[in-house]
C-alpha positions in Angstrom: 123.5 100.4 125.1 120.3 101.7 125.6 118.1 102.8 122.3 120.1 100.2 121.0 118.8 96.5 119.9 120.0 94.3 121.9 121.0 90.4 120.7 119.6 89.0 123.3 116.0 90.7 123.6 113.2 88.9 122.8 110.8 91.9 122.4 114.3 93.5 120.3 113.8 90.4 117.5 110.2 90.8 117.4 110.1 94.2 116.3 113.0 93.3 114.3 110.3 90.7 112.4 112.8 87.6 113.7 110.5 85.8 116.2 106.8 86.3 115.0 103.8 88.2 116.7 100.6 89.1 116.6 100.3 92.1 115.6 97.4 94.5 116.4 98.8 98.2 115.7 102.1 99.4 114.4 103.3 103.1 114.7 106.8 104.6 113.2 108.2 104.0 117.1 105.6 101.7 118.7 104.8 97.8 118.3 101.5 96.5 119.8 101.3 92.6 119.8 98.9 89.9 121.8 100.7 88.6 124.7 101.1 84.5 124.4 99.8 84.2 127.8 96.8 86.3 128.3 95.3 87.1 131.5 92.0 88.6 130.7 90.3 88.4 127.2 92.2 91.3 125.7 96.0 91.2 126.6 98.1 93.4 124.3 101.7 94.4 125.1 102.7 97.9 123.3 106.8 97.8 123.5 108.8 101.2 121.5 110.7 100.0 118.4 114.2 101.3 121.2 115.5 99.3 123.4 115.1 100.6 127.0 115.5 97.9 129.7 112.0 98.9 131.8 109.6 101.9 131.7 111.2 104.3 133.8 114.6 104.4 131.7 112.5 104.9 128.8 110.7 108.1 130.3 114.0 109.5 131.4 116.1 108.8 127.9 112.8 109.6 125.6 109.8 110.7 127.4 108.2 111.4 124.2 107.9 107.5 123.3 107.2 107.0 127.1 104.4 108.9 126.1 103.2 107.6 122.7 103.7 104.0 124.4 100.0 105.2 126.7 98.4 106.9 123.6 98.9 103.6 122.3 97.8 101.6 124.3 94.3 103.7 124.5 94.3 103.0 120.9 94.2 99.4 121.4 91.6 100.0 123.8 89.4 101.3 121.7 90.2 99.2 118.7 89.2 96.1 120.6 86.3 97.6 122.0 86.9 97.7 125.6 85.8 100.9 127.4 87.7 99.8 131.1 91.0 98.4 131.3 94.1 98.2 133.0 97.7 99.7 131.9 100.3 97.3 134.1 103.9 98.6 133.8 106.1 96.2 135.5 109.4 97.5 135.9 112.6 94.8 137.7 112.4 91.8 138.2 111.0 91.9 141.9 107.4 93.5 140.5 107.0 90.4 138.0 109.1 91.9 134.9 110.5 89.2 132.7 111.3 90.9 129.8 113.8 93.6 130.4 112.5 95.9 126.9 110.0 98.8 128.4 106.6 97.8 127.7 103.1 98.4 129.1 100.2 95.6 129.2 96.9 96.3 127.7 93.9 94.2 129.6 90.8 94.2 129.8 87.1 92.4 128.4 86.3 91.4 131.7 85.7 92.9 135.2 88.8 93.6 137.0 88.1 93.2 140.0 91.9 92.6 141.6 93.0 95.8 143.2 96.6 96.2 143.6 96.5 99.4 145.9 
């Protein structure tokens, strides 16, 4: 169910402190973390404490976290010191999601050059 933890969610047993993480911020409903495989020199994923399955449920069942999820990741922006970055939402399977918990990826500390559009 969504909102719900779900048993088989990796992103679900991190917030529930059962697989560690890195953790660089921590609001009431949002968890910001390093991501294991980086792809620029500051990769932060910010996931809501809810289980949603990708970012568009979330903003549909809670727009408010939806929300707080991009404050927070402009946080972690500015925490880490990086003035340009990128906010990557990947949501199914077929636009490179592999973790089916709503998140957005912080990166940035280096030109990004890449443009996807």
């Amino acid at each position: 169910m969504a909102g719900e933890p779900q048993p088989d969610c990796v992103f679900c047993k991190i917030v529930a402190g059962e697989i560690p993480a890195t953790v660089v911020r921590k609001t009431e409903r949002t968890l910001a973390f390093r991501d294991i495989a980086p792809k620029a020199p500051v990769h932060v994923l910010v996931i809501p404490h809810v289980h949603h399955p990708d970012a568009a449920a979330l903003a549909v069942a809670e727009p408010e976290i939806a929300a707080e999820l991009l404050a927070e990741a402009g946080a972690v922006a500015r925490d880490e010191g990086i003035e340009d970055y990128r906010l990557i939402f990947n949501t199914g399977a077929g636009a490179g999601q592999t973790v089916f918990h709503a998140h957005v990826h912080v990166l940035g500390g280096k030109p990004m050059t890449e443009r996807m559009v």
